[in-house]
PDB file of N, CA, C and O in Angstrom:
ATOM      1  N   UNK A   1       0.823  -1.192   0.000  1.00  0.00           N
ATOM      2  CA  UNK A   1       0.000   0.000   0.000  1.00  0.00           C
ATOM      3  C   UNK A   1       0.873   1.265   0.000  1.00  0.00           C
ATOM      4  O   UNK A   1       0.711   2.234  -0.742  1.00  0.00           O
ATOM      5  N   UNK A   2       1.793   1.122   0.911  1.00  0.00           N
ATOM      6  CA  UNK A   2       2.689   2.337   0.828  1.00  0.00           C
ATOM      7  C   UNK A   2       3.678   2.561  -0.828  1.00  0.00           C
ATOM      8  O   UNK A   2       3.542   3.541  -1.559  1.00  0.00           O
ATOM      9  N   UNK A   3       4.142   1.986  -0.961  1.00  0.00           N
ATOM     10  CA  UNK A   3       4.693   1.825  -2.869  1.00  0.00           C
ATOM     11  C   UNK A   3       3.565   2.622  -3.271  1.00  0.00           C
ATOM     12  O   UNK A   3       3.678   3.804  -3.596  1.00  0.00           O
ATOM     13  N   UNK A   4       2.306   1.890  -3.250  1.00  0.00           N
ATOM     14  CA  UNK A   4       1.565   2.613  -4.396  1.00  0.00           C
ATOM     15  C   UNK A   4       1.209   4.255  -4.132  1.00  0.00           C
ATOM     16  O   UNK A   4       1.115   5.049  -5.068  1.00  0.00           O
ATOM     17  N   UNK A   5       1.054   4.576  -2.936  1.00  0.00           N
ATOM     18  CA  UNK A   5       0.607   5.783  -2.323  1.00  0.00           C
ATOM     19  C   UNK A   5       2.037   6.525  -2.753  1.00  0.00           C
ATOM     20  O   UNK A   5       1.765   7.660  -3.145  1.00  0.00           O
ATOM     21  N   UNK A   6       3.242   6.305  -2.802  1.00  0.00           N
ATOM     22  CA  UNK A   6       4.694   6.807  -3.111  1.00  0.00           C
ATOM     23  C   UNK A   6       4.808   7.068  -4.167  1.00  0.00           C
ATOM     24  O   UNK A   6       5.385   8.076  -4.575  1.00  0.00           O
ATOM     25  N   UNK A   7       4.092   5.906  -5.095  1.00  0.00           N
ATOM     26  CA  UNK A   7       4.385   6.167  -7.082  1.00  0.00           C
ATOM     27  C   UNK A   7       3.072   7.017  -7.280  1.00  0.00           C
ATOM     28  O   UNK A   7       3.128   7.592  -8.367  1.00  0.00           O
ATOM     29  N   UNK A   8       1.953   7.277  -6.618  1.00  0.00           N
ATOM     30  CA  UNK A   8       0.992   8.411  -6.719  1.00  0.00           C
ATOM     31  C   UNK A   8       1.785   9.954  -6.736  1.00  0.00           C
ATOM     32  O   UNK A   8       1.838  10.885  -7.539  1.00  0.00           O
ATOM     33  N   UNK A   9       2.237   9.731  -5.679  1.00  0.00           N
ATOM     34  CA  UNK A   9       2.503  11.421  -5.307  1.00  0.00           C
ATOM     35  C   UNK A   9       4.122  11.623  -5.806  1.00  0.00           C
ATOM     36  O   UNK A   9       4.624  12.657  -5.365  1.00  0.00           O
ATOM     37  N   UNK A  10       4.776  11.010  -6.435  1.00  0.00           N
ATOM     38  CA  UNK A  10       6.029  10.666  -7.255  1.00  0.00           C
ATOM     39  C   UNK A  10       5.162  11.719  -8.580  1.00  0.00           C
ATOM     40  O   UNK A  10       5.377  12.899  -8.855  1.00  0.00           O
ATOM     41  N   UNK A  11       4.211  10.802  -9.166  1.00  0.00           N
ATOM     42  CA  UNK A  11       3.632  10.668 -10.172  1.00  0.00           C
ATOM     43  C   UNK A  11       2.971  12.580 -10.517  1.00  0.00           C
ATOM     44  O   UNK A  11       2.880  13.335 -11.485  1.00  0.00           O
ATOM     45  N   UNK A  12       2.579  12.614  -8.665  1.00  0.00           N
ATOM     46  CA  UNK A  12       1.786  14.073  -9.579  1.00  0.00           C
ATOM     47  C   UNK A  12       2.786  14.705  -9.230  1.00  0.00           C
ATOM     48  O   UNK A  12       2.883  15.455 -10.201  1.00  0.00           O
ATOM     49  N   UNK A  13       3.582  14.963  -8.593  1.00  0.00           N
ATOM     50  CA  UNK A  13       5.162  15.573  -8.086  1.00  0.00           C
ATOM     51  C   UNK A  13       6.011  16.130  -9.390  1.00  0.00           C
ATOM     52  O   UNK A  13       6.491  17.249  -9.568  1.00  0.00           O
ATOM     53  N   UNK A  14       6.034  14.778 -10.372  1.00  0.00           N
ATOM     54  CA  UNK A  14       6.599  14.935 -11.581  1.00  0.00           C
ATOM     55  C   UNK A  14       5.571  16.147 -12.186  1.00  0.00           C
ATOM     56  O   UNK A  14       6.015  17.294 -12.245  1.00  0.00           O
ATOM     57  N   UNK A  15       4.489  15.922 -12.536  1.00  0.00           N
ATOM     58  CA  UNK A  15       3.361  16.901 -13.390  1.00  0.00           C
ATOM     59  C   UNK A  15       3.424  18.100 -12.950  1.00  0.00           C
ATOM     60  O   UNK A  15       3.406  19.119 -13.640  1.00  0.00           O
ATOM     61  N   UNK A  16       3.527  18.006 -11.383  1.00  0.00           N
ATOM     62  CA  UNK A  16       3.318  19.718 -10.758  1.00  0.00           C
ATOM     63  C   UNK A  16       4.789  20.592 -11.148  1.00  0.00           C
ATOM     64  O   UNK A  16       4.851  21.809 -11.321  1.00  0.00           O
ATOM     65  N   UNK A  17       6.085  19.485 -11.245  1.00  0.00           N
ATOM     66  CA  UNK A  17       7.078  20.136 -11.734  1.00  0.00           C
ATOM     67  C   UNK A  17       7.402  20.576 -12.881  1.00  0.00           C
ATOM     68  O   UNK A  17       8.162  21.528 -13.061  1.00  0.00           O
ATOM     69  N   UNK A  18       6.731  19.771 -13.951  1.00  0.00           N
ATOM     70  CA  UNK A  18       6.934  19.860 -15.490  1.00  0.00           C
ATOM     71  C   UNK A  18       5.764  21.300 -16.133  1.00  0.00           C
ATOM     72  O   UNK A  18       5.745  22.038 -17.119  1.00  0.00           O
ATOM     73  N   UNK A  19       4.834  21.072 -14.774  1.00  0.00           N
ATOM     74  CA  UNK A  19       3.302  22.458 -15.300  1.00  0.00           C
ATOM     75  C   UNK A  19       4.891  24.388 -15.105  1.00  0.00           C
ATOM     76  O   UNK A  19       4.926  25.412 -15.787  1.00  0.00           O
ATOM     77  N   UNK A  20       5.729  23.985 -14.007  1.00  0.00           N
ATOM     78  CA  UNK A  20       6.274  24.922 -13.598  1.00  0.00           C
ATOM     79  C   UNK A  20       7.048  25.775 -14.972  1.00  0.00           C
ATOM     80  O   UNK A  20       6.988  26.999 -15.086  1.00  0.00           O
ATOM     81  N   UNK A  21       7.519  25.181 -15.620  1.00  0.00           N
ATOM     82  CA  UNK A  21       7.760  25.963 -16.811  1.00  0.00           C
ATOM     83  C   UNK A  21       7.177  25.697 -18.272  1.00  0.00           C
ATOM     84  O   UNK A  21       6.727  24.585 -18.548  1.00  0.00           O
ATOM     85  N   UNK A  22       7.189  26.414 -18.917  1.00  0.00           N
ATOM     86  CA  UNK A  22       6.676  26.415 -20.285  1.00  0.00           C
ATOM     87  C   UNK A  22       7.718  25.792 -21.342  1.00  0.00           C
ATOM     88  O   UNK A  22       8.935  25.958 -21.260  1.00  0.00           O
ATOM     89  N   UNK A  23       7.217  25.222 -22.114  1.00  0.00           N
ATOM     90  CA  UNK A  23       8.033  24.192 -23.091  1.00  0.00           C
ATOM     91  C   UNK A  23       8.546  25.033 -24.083  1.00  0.00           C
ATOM     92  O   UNK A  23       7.792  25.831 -24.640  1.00  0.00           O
ATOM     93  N   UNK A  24       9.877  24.952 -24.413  1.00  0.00           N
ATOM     94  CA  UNK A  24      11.145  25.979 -24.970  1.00  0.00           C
ATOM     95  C   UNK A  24      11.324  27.368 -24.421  1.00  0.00           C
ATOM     96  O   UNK A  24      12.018  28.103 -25.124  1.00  0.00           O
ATOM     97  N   UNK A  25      10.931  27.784 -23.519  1.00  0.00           N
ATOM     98  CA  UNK A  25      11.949  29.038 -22.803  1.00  0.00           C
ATOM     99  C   UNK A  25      12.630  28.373 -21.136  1.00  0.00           C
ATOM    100  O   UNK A  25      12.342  27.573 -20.246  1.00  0.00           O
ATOM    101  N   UNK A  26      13.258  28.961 -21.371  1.00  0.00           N
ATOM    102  CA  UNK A  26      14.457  28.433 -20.226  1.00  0.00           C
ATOM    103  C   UNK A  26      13.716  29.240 -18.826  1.00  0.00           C
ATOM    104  O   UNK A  26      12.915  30.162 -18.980  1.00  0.00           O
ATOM    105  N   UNK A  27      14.035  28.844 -17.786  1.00  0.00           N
ATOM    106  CA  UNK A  27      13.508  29.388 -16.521  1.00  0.00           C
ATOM    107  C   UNK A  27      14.193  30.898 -16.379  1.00  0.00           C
ATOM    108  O   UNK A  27      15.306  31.089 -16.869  1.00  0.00           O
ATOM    109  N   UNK A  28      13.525  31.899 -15.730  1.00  0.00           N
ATOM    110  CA  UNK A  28      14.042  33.686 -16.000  1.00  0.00           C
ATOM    111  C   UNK A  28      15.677  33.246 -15.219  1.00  0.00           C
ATOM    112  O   UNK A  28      16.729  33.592 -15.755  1.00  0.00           O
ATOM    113  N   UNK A  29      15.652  32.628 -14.200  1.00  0.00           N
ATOM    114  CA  UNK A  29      16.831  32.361 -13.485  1.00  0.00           C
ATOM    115  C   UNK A  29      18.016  32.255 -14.214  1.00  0.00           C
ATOM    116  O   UNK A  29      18.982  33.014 -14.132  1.00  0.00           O
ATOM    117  N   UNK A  30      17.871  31.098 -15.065  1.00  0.00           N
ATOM    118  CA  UNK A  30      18.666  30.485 -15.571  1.00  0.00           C
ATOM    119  C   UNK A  30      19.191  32.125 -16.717  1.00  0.00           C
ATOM    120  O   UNK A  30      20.364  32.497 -16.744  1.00  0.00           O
ATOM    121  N   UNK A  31      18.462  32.601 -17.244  1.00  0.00           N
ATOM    122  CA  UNK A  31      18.962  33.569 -18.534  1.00  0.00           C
ATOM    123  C   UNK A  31      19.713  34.492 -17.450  1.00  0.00           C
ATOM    124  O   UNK A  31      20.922  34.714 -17.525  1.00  0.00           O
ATOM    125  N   UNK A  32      18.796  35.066 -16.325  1.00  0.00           N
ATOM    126  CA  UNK A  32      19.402  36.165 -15.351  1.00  0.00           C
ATOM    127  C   UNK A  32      20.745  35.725 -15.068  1.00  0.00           C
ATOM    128  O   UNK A  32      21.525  36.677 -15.074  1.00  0.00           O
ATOM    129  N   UNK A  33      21.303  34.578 -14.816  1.00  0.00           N
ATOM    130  CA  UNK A  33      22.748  33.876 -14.506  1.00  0.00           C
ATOM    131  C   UNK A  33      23.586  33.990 -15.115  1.00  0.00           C
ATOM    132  O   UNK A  33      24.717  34.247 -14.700  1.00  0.00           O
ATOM    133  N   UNK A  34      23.215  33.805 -16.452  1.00  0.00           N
ATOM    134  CA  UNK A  34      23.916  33.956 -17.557  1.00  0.00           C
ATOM    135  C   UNK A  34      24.242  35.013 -18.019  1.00  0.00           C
ATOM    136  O   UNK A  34      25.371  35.253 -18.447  1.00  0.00           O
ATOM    137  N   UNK A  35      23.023  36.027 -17.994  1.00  0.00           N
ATOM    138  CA  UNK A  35      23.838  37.458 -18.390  1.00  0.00           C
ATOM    139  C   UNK A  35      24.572  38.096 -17.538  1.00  0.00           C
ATOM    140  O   UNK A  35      25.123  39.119 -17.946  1.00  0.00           O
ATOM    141  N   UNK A  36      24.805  37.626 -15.967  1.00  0.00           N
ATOM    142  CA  UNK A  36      25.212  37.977 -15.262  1.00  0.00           C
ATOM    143  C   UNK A  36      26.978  37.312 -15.052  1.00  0.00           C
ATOM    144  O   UNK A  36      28.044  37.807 -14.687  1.00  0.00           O
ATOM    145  N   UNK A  37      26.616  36.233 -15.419  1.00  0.00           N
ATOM    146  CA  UNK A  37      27.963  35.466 -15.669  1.00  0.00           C
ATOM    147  C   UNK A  37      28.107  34.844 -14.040  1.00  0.00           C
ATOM    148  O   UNK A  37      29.193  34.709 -13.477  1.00  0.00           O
ATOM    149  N   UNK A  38      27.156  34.600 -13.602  1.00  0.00           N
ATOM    150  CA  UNK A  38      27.518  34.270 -12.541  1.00  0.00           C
ATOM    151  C   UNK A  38      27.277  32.757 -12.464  1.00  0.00           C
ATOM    152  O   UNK A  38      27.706  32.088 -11.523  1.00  0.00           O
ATOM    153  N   UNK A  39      26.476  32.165 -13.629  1.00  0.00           N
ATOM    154  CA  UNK A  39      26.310  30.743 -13.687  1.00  0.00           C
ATOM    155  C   UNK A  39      27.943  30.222 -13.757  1.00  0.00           C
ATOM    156  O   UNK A  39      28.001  29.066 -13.338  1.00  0.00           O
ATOM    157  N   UNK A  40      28.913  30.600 -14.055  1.00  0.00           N
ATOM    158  CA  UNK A  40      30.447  30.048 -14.187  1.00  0.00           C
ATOM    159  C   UNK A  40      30.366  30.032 -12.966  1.00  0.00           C
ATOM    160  O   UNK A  40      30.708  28.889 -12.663  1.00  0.00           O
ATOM    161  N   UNK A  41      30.131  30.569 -12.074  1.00  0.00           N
ATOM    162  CA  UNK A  41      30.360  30.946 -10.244  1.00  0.00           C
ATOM    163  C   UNK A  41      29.996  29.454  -9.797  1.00  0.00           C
ATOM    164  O   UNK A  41      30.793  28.710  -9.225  1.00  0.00           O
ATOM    165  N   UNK A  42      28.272  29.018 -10.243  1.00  0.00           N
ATOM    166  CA  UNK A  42      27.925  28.057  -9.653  1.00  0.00           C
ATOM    167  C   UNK A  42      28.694  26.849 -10.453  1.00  0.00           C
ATOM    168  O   UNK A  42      29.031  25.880  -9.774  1.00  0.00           O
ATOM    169  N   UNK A  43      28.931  26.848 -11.568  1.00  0.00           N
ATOM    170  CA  UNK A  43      29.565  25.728 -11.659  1.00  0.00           C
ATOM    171  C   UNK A  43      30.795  25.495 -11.216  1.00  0.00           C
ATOM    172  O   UNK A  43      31.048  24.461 -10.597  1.00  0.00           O
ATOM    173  N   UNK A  44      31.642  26.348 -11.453  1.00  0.00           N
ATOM    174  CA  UNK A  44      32.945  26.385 -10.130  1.00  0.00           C
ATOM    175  C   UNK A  44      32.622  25.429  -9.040  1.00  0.00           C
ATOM    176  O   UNK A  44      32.973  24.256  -8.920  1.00  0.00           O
ATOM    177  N   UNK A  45      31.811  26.239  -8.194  1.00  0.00           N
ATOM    178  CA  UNK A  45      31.474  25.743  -6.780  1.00  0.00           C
ATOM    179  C   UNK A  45      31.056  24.794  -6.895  1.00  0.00           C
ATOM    180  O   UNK A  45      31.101  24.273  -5.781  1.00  0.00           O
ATOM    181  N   UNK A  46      30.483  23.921  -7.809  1.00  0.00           N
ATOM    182  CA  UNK A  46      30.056  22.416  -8.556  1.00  0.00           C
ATOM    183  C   UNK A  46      31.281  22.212  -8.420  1.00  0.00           C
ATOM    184  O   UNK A  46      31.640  21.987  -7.264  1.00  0.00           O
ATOM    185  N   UNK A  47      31.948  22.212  -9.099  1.00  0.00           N
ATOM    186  CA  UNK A  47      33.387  21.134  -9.658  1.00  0.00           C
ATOM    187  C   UNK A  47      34.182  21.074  -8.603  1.00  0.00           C
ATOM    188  O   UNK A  47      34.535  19.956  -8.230  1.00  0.00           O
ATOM    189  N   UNK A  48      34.901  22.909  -7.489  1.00  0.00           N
ATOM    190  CA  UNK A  48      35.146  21.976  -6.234  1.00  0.00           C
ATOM    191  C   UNK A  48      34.702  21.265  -5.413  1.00  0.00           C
ATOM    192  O   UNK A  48      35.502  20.558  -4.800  1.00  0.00           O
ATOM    193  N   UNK A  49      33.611  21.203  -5.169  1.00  0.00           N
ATOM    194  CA  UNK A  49      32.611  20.232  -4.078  1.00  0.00           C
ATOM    195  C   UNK A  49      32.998  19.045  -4.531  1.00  0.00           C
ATOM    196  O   UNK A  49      33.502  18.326  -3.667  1.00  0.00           O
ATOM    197  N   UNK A  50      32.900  18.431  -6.023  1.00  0.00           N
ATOM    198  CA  UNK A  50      33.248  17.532  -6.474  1.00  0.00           C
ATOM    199  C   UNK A  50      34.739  17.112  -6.490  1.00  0.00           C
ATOM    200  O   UNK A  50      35.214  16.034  -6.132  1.00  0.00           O
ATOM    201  N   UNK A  51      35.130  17.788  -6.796  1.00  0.00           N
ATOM    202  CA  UNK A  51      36.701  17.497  -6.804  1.00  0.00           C
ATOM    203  C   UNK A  51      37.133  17.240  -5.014  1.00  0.00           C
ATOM    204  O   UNK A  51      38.079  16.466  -4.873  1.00  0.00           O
ATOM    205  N   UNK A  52      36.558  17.788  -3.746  1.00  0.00           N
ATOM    206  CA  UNK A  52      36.855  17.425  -2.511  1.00  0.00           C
ATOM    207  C   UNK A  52      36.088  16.146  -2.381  1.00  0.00           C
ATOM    208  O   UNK A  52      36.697  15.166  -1.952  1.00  0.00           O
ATOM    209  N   UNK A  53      34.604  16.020  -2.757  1.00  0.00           N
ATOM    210  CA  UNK A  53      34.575  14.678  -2.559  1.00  0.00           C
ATOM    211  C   UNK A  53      34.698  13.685  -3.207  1.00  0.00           C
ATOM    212  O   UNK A  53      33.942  12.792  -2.823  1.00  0.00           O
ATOM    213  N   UNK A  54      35.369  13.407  -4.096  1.00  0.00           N
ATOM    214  CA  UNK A  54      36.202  12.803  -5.039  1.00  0.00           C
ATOM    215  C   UNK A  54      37.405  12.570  -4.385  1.00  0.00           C
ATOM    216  O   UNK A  54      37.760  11.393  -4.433  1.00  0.00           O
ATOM    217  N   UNK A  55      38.156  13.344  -3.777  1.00  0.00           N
ATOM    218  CA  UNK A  55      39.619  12.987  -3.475  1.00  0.00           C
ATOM    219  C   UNK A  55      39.350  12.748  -1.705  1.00  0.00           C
ATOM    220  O   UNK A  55      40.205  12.419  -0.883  1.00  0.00           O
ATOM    221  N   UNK A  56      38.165  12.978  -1.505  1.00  0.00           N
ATOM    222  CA  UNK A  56      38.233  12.517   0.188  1.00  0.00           C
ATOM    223  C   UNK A  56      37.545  10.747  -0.004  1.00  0.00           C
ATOM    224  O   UNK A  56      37.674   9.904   0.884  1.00  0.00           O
ATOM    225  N   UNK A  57      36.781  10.464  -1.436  1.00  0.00           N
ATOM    226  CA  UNK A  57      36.796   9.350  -1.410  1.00  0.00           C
ATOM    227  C   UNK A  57      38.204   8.194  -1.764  1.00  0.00           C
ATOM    228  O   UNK A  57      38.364   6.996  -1.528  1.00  0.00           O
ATOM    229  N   UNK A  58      38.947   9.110  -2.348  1.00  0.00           N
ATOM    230  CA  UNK A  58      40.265   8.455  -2.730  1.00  0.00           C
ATOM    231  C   UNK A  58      41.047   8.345  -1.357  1.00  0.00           C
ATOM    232  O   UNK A  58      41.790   7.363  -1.357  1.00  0.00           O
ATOM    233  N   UNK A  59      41.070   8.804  -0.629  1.00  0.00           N
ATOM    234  CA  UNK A  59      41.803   8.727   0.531  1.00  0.00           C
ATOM    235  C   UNK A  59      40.777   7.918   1.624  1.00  0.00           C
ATOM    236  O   UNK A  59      41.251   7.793   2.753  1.00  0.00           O
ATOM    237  N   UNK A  60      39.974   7.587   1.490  1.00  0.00           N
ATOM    238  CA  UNK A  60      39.251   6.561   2.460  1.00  0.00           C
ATOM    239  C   UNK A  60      39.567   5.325   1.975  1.00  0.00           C
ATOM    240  O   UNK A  60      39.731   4.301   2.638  1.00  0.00           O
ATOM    241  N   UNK A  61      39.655   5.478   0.643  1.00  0.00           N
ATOM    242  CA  UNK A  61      39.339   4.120  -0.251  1.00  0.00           C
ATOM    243  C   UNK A  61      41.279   3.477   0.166  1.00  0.00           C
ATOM    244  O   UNK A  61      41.614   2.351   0.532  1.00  0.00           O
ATOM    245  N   UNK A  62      42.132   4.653  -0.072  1.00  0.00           N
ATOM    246  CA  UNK A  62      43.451   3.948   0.567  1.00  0.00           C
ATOM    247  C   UNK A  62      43.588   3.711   2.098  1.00  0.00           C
ATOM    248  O   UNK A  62      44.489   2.994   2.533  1.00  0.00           O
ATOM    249  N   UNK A  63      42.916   4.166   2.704  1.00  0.00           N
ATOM    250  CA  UNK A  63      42.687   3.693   4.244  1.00  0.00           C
ATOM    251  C   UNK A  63      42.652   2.997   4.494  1.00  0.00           C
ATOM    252  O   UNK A  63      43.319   2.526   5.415  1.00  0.00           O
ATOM    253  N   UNK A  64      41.470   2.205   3.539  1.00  0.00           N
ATOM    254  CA  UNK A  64      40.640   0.757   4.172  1.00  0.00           C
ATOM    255  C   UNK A  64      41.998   0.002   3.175  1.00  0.00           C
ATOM    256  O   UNK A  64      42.135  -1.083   3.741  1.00  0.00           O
ATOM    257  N   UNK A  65      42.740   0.029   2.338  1.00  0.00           N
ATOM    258  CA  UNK A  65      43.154  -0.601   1.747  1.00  0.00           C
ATOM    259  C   UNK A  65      44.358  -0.971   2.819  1.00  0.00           C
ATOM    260  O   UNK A  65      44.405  -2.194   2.944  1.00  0.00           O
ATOM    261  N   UNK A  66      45.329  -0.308   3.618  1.00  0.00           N
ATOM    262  CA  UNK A  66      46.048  -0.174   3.929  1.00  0.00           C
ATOM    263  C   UNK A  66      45.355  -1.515   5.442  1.00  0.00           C
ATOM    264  O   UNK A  66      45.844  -2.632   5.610  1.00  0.00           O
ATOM    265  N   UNK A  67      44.104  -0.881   6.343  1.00  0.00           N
ATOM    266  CA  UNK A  67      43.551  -1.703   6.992  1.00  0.00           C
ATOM    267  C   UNK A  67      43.541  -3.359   6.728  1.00  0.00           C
ATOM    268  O   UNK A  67      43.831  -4.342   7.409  1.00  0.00           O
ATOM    269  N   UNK A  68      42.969  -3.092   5.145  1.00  0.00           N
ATOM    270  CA  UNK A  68      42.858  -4.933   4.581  1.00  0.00           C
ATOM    271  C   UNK A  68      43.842  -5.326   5.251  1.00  0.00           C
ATOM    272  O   UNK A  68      43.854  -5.878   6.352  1.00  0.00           O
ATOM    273  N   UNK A  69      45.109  -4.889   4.232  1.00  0.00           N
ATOM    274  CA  UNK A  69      46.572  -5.480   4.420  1.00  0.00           C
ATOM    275  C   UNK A  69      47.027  -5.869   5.462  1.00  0.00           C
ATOM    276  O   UNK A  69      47.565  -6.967   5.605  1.00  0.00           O
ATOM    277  N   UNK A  70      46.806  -4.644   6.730  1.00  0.00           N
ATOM    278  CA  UNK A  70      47.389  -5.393   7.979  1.00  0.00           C
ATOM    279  C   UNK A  70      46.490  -6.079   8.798  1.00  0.00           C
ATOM    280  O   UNK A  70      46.713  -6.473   9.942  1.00  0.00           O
ATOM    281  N   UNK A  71      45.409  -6.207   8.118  1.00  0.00           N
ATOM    282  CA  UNK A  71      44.491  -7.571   8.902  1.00  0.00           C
ATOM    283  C   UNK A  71      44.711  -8.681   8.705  1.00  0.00           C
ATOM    284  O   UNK A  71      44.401  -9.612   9.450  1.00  0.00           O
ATOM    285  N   UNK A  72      45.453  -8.770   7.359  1.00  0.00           N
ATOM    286  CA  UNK A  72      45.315  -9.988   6.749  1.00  0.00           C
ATOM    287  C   UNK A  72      46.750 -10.869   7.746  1.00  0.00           C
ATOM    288  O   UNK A  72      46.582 -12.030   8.118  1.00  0.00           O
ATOM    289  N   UNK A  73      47.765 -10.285   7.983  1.00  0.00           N
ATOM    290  CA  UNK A  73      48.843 -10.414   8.638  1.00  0.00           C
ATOM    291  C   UNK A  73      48.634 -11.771   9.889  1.00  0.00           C
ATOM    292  O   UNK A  73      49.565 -12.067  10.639  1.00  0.00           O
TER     293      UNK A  73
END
């Protein structure tokens, strides 16, 4: 019962989001960003977020590796 009550309100969730803009103009946000140049800003701040958790997963991932090894001992 709960699934179905979830893929209901999934379902109109999707519709109420897709009614939010009009089909071929871009959201005012998105143009305002752009002429502003400040959308480079947010993607920046995209790519380091990514790039820290990217390399904080690389350094866990040698952690546990290092752990294996001396368990195995």
């Amino acid at each position: 019962m709960k699934k179905i009550i979830a893929a209901i309100v999934f379902a109109f969730l999707s519709v109420y989001t897709n009614a939010q803009t009009s089909v071929g103009t871009p959201p005012v946000t998105t143009d305002l960003m752009r002429s502003n140049g400040k959308i480079l800003v947010v993607v920046a701040v995209i790519v380091i977020i990514m790039i820290g958790f990217f390399g904080y997963l690389i350094s866990v991932d040698k952690k546990l590796t290092k752990l294996e090894k001396e368990g195995i001992k």
